[in-house]
C-alpha positions in Angstrom: 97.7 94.3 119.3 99.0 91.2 121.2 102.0 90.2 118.6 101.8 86.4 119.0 97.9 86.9 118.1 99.2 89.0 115.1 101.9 86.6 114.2 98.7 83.6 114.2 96.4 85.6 112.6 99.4 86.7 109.4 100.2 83.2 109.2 97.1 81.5 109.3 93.7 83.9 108.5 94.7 83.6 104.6 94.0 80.1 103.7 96.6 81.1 100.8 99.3 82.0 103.3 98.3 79.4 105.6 98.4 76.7 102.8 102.2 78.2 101.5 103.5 77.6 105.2 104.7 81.3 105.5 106.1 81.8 109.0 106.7 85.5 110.6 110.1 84.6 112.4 110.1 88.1 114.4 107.6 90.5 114.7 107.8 93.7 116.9 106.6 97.6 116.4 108.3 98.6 113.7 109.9 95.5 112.1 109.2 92.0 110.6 111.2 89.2 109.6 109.1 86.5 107.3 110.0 83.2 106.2 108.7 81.5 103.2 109.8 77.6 103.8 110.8 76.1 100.0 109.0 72.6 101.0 105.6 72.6 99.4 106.3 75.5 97.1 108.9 74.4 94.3 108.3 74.9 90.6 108.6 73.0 87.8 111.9 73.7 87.1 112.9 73.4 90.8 113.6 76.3 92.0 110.6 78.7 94.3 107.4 79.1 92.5 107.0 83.4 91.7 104.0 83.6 93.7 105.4 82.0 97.2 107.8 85.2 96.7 105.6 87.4 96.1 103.6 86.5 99.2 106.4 86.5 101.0 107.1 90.2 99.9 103.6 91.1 100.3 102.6 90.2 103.7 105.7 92.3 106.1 102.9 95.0 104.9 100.4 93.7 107.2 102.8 92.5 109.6 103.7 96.1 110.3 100.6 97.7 110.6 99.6 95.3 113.3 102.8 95.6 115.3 102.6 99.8 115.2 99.8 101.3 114.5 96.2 101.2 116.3 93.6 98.5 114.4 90.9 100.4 116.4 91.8 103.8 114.1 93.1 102.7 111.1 93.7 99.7 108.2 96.0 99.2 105.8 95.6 98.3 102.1 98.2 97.7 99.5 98.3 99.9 96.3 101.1 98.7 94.7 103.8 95.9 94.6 106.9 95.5 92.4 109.1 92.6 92.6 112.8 92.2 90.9 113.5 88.6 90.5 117.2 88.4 90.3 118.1 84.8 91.2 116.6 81.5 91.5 115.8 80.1 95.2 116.3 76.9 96.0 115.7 76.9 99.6 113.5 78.8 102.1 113.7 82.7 101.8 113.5 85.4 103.7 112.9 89.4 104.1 113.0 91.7 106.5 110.8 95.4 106.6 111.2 98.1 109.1 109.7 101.3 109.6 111.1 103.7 112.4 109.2 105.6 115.2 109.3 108.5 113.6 107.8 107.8 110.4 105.1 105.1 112.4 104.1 108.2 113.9 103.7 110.7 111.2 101.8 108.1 109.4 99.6 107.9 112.3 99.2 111.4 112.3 98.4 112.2 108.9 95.8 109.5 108.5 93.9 111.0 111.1 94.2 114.4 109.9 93.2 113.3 105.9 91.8 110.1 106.2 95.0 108.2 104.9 98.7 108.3 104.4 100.9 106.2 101.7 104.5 105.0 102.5 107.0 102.6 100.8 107.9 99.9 101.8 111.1 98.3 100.5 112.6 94.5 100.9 115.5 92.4 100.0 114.3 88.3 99.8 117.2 86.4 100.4 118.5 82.9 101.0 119.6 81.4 104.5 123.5 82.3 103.0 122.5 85.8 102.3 122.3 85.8 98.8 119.2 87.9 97.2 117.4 86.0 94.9 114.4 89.1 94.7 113.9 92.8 95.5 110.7 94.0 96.7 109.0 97.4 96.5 105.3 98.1 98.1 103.1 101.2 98.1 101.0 101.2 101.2 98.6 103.2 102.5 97.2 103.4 106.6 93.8 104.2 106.2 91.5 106.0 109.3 88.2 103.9 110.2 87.1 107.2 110.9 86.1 110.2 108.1 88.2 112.7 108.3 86.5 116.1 110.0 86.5 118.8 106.9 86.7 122.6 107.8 83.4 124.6 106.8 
């Protein structure tokens, strides 16, 4: 997929996302780097609302699947998502999620052998001075648009 199509269609086809300002910063196969701005989504106690970081750990899921793998073949659905809130953010946040080659391809490969295969993604949301205010842990699966063929 043409990247700066994917980056549009991440950071606006979700009126949520679209409406939270979330930015993909740098998208290529295999990695994303999201930004979720803190204008427009502070709390009541001033620091970033829960749910702006857990959108901002959710969506490097997506962002990966259409940098590597083939939207023609396969989809991708979230299972699972754990988030660690460690610090308060008062600014804008960020993570970054990377999956190598290797694994992009086995994943690739088993899906179209059974019909799906599940990976973890993992994620550290931090603060423009490095500090992590959040840890983030996803269950994904790739799914194949196609049925798997099943030996008679």
């Amino acid at each position: 997929m043409d990247l700066e199509l994917a980056k549009k269609m991440l950071e606006g086809g979700i009126k949520f996302v679209a409406n939270s300002g979330l930015r993909v910063v740098e998208l290529r196969r295999g990695y994303v780097k999201c930004l979720m701005p803190f204008a427009g989504n502070g709390n009541h106690i001033g620091t970033m609302y829960a749910g702006a970081l857990f959108t901002l750990a959710e969506i490097p899921g997506g962002a990966l699947f259409l940098s590597s793998f083939d939207a023609a073949k396969f989809y991708p659905i979230v299972k699972e998502l754990d988030l660690r809130f460690l610090k308060p953010a008062k600014g804008d946040v960020t993570v970054e999620i990377a999956l190598d080659d290797i694994h992009i391809a086995s994943l690739s490969a088993q899906a179209a052998e059974k019909g799906k295969a599940e990976f973890i993604l993992e994620g550290q949301l931090k603060t423009a001075d490095g500090v992590v205010v959040a840890e983030s842990r996803g269950v994904y699966q790739v799914r194949s648009t196609v049925p798997p063929v099943k030996a008679s």
